[in-house]
N, C-alpha and C positions, 0 to 999 in steps of 0.2 A: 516179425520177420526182419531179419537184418537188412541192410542198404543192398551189398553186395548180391546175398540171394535173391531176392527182389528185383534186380537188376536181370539175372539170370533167366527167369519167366517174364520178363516183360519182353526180352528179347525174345527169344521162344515164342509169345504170344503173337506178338507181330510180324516174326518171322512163319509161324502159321497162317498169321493172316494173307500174308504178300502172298505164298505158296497158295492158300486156296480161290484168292482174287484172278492170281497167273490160271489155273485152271479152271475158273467159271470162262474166262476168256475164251482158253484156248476149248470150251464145248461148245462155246455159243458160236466162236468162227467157224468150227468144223460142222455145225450144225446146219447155219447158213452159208456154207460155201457145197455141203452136200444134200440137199434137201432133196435132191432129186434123184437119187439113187436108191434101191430096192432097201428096205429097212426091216428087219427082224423082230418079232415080238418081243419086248422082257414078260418073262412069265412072272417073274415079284412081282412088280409092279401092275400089270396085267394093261398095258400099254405098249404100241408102238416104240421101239427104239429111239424114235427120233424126236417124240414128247416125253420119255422118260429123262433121255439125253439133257433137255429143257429145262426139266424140273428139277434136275442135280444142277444142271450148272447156278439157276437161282437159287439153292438152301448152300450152296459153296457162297456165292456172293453175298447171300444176308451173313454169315457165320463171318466171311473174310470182314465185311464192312463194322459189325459186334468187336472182333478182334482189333479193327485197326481203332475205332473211335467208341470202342464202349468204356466201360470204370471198372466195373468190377473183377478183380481177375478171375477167382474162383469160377465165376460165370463162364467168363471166356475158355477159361481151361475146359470145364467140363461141356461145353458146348463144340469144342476142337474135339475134345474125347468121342461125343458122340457121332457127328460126322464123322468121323475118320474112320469108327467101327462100321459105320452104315456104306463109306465108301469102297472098306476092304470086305467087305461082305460083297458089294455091286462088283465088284472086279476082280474078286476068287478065282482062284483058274479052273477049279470045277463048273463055277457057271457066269466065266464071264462073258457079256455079249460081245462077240468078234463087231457086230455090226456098225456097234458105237466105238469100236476100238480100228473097224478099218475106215471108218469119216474120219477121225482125227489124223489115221497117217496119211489119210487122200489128201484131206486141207492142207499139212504141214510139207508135204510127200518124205514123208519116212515111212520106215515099215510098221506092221500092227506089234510085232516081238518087241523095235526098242520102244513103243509107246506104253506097252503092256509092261513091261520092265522100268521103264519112266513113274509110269503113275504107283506101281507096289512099291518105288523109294520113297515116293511123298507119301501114301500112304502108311508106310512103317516108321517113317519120320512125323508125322503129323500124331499117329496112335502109341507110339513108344515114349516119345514125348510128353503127350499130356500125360498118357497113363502114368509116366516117373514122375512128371512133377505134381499132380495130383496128393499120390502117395506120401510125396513128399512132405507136401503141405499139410497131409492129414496127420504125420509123423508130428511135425512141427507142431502142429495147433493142439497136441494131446501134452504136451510138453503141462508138469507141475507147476500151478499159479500157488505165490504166497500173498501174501496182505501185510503191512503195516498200517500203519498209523500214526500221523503228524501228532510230534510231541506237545506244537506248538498249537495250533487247531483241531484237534482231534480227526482230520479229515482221513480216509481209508485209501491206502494206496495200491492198486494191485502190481506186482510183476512177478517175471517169472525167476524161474530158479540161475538161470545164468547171469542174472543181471541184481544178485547180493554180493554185498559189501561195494557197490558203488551207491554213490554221491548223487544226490538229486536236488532239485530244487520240490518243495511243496505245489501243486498246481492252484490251490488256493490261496496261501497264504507268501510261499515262495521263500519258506525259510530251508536252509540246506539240511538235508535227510539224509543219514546215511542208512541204505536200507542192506540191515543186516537180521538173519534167520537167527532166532531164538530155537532154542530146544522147546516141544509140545510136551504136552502129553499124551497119554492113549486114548483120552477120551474126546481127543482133536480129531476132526475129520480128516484122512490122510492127505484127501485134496488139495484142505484147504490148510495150510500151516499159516502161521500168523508170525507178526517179527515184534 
């Protein structure tokens, strides 16, 4: 993965995170700023509103705090993927609960329409997002590896197909390689071409 794209999802990642941090927040203040108002079942869940309400804001805060201080990207991507598909499912407008959607504009005092409008942009932002860079990445990682081989060591070098006829150093030996594709033959694995 190049410097540049790499850049691009890291951004992304922790701009997901910030986004699902800011929303565990703003459940847990509407939660405890409303606790004493009439609260509606969630039939998914099969719990009160107001523990459901609870238990997103916490899997939003483990996922934000993965996002901001975890390693692995792939992880994070696809752990934003899932919550976001599990968020836009919870706040569908076929069954979203009005009850946790009017605690939040009680807490904030805005209405339930711009909070409900509020949350489908981070959600479509949070799920379009990873879903693209996902994709992307799986585009990227399927990308044709070739192999050389140090003249000088005989050590095996993998790279991919964008990056022949540049100049290397050997990792073992450290003599300068230029790594260029050879023609195969048929009874080469198409995979794996060798230089």
């Amino acid at each position: 993965m190049r410097t540049t794209e790499l850049k691009r999802v890291i951004v992304f990642v922790r701009s997901a995170g910030v986004l699902l941090l800011g929303l565990s927040v703003m459940s847990a203040t509407a939660n405890c700023t409303t606790y004493g108002s009439l609260q509606p079942y969630d039939p998914v869940l099969v719990m009160p509103v107001h523990y459901s309400s609870w238990l997103i804001s916490a899997l939003e805060w483990v996922v934000a705090m993965v996002c901001l201080f975890g390693k692995r990207i792939s992880f994070k991507l696809g752990l934003v993927f899932w919550v976001a598909a599990h968020l836009t499912y919870w706040y569908a407008p076929g069954r979203i609960i009005t009850g946790s959607l009017d605690n939040i504009g009680e807490a904030f005092g805005v209405s339930t329409h711009f909070v409900g409008i509020g949350l489908w942009i981070a959600c479509a932002y949070l799920l379009g997002g990873s879903c693209t860079l996902l994709f992307w990445q799986y585009l990227n990682n399927r990308e044709e590896r070739w192999e050389c081989k140090c003249a000088n060591c005989g050590a095996t070098i993998a790279f991919r197909q964008q990056s022949a006829r540049e100049t290397i150093e050997c990792p073992k030996c450290e003599t300068a390689i230029l790594l260029e594709p050879q023609p195969f033959s048929t009874n080469d694995a198409v995979s794996e071409r060798t230089c």
